[in-house]
Legacy VTK file of the C-alpha trace (Angstrom):
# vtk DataFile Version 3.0
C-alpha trace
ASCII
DATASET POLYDATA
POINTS 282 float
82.899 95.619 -25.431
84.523 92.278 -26.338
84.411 91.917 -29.879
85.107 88.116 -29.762
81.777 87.235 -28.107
79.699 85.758 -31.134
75.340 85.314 -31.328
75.171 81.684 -30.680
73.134 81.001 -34.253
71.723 82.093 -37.025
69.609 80.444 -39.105
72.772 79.787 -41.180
73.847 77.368 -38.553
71.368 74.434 -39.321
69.013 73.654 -42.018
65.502 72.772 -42.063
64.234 69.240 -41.577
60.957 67.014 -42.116
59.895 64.737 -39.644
61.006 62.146 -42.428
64.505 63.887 -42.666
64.354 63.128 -38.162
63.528 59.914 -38.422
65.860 58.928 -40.641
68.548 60.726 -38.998
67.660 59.007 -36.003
67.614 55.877 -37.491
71.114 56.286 -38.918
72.701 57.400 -35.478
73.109 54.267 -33.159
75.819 55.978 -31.474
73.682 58.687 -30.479
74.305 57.621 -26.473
77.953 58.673 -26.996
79.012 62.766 -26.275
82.240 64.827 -25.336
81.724 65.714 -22.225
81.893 62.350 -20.275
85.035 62.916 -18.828
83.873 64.816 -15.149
80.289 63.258 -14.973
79.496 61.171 -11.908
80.276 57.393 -11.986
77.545 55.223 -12.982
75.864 54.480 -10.238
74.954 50.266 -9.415
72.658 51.484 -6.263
69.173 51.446 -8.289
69.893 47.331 -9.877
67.427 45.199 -8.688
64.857 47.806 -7.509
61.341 48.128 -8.949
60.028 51.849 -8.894
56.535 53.071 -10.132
56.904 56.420 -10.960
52.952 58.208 -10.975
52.961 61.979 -11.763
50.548 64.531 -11.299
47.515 65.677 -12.932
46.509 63.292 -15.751
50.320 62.461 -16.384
51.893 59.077 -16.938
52.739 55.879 -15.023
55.871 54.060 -15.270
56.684 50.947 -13.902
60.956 50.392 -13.927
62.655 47.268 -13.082
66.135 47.546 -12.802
68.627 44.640 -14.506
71.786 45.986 -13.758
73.884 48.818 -14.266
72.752 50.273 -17.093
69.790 47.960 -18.712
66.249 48.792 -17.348
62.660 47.757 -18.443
59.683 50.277 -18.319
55.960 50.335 -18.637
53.641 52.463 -18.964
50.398 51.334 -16.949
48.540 49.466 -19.549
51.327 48.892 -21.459
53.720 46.389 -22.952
57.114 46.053 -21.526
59.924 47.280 -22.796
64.186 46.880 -22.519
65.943 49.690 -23.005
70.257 50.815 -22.587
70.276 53.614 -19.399
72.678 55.619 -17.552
72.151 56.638 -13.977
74.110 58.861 -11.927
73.606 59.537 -7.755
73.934 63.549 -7.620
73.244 63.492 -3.817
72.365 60.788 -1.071
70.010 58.855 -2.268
68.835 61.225 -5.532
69.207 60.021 -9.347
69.382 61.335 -12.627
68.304 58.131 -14.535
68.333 58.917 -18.435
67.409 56.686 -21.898
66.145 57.024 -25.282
63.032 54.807 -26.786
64.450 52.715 -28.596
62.771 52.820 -32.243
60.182 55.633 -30.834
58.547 57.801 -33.691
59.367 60.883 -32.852
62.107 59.837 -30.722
61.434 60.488 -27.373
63.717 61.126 -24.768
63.540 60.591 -20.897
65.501 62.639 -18.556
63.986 61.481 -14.415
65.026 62.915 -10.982
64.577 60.429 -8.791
64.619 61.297 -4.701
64.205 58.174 -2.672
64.288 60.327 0.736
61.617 61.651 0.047
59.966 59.541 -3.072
59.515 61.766 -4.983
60.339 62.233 -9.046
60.510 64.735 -11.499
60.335 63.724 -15.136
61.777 65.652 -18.272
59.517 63.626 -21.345
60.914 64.954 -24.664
60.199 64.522 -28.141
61.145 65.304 -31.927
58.871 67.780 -33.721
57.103 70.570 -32.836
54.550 72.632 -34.767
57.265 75.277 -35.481
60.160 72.907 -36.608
60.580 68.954 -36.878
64.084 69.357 -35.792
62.999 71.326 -32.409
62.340 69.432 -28.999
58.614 69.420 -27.269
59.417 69.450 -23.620
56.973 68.404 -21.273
57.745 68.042 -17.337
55.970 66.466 -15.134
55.765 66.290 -11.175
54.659 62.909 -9.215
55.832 60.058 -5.999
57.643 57.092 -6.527
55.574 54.551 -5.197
57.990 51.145 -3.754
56.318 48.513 -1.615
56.386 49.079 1.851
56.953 52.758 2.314
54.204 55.497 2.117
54.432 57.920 -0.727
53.897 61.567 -0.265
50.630 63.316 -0.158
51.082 66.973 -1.002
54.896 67.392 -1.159
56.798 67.826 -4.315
59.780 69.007 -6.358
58.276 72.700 -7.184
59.167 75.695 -9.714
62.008 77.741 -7.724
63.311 81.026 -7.992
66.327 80.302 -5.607
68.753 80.367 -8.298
67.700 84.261 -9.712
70.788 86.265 -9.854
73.662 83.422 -9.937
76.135 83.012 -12.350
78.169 79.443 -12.179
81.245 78.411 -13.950
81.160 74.718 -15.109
84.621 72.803 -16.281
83.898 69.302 -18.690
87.019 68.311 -19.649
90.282 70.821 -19.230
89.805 72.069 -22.494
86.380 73.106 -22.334
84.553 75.524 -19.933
81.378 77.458 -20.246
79.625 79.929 -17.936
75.935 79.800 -17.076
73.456 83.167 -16.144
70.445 82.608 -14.469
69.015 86.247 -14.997
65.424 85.578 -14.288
62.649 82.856 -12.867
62.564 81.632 -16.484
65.116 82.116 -19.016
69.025 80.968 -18.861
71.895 82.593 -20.473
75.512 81.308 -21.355
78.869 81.833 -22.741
81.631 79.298 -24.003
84.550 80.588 -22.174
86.955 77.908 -23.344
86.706 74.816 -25.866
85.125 74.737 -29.362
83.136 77.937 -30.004
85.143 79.811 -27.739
82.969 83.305 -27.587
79.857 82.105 -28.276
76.809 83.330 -25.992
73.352 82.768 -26.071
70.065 82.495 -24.011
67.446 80.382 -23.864
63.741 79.923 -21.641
64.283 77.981 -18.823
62.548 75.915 -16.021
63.916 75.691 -12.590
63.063 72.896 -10.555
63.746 72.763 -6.306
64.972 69.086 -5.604
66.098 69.336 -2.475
68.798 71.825 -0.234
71.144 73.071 -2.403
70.241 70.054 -5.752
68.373 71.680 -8.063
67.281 70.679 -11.636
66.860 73.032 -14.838
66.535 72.751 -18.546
66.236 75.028 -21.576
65.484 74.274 -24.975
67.632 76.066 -27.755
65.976 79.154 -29.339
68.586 80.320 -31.174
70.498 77.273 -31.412
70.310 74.041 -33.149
66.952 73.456 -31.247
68.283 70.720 -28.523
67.368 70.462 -25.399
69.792 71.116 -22.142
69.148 69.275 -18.695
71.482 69.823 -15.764
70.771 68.093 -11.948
73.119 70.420 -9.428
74.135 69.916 -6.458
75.687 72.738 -5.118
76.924 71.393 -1.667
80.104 69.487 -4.005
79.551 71.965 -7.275
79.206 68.970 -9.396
76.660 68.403 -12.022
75.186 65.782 -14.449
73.012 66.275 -17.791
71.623 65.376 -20.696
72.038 67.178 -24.515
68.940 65.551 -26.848
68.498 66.625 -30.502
69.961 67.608 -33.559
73.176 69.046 -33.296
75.008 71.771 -35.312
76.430 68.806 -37.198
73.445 67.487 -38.300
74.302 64.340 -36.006
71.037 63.180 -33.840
72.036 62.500 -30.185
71.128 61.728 -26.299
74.067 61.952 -24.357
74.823 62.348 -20.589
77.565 64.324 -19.497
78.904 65.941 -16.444
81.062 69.147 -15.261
83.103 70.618 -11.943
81.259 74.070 -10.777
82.519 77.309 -9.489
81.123 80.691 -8.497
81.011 83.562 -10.633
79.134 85.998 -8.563
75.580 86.579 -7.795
73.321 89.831 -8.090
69.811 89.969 -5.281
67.593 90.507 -8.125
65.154 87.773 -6.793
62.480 90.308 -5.884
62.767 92.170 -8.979
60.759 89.503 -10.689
56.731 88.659 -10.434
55.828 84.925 -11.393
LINES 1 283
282 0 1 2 3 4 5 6 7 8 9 10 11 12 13 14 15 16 17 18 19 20 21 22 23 24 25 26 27 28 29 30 31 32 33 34 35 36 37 38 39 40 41 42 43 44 45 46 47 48 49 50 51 52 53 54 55 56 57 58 59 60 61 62 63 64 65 66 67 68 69 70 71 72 73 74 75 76 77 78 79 80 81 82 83 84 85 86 87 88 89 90 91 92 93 94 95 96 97 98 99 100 101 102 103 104 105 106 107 108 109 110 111 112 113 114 115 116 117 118 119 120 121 122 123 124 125 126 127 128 129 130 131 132 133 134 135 136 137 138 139 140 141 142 143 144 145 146 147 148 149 150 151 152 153 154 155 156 157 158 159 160 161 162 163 164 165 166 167 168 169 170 171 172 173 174 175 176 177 178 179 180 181 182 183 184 185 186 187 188 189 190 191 192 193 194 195 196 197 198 199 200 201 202 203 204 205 206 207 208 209 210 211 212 213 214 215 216 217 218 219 220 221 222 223 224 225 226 227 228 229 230 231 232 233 234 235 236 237 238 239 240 241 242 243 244 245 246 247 248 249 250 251 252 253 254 255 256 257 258 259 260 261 262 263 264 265 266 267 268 269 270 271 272 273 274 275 276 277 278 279 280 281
């Protein structure tokens, strides 16, 4: 057994908050767009400026109307809603499919939104996160959502949608951010994600996490996992594994007690698979 692989946390690790304690930590950190791993994420991508997209989801979930300015400011509404501005960052993971990412600017709780878009197919996939949960003020509340984009002109889809995959069961993936930092990723089962720090800060470290996996298209898939026995933040990675390249978002409170919302990006490789797909029920 290798005696330098570490539990990711204990409670040692961070210290308990009040949603006053958030919001003023969020209030303090205007650099909160800003993260170390920027240095193999996508370009920015200038292919959405100008466009309009209404994003409708699912079920009772939200409307957003975007307008795009240029590279990286937006404004959004929410059907019924006032407009608002906000900084973005955008990256094209495959032909035609975005990971388009910003904070609310001044939200209480801070909310967070992390959006596949596919305009192939029209279709979105929306990662709305917030501050606070009933367990902890410093833990995320996830909520993901499943709609069309709707553009003028072109039909939207009637049935079709990004959908809950277990394509991924059984794969292990090595991901490189910068040369001095790599970490390896374990999808053991339909809903939980584990992973070790093979190189960088916290070298050794492993931990696991629930997970949602998300089918975007052949071979781009989209997961996330909020921190159980971590600092509480939230992960959110858009694959494609046709060019093993990724883009992401961290959101939370760090380890440092710093408040953040950062994209970031990493270089993939195999690290063997198991067929344990059919092991597994829903």
């Amino acid at each position: 057994m290798n005696t330098l692989l570490r539990a990711y946390r204990s409670g040692m690790l961070t210290k308990a908050m009040t949603e006053q304690d958030v919001a003023d930590l969020v209030g303090e950190s205007k650099d909160y767009y800003i993260g170390d791993l920027a240095g193999r994420r996508p370009y920015f991508t200038q292919k959405l400026n100008a466009m309009t997209l209404t994003l409708r989801y699912d079920n009772g979930g939200p409307c957003f109307t975007h307008h795009f300015l240029n590279e990286h400011r937006l404004t959004w509404q929410e059907e019924g809603g006032a407009q608002r501005e906000e900084y973005y960052e955008a990256f094209e993971i495959d032909d035609q499919i975005f990971l388009i990412a910003y904070l609310r600017r001044d939200s209480r709780p801070a909310t967070s939104f992390s959006c596949v878009v596919d305009l192939k197919m029209n279709l979105t996939t929306l990662i709305l996160s917030a501050m606070g949960t009933r367990q902890s003020a410093r833990d995320v509340d996830q909520r993901i959502y499943h709609g069309v984009v709707e553009r003028e002109g072109l039909p939207t889809p009637m049935a079709w949608r990004h959908h809950p995959t277990r394509d991924l069961v059984g794969r292990s993936m090595g991901w490189s951010y910068r040369d001095d930092m790599t970490s390896q990723h374990i999808f053991g089962s339909p809903h939980s994600i584990s992973w070790v720090i093979l190189q960088g800060p916290g070298t050794g470290l492993v931990g696991s996490a629930p997970c949602k996996y998300v089918k975007i298209s052949d071979q781009v898939y989209l997961y996330s996992w909020v921190e159980t026995m971590g600092s509480g933040q939230q992960g959110v990675v858009l694959t494609n594994l046709k060019t093993m390249h990724d883009c992401g978002t961290f959101y939370g409170v760090n380890h440092n007690q710093r408040f953040e919302f950062y994209t970031y990006g990493a270089r993939g490789y195999n690290l063997g698979s198991y067929n344990t797909k059919e092991r597994f029920i829903w």
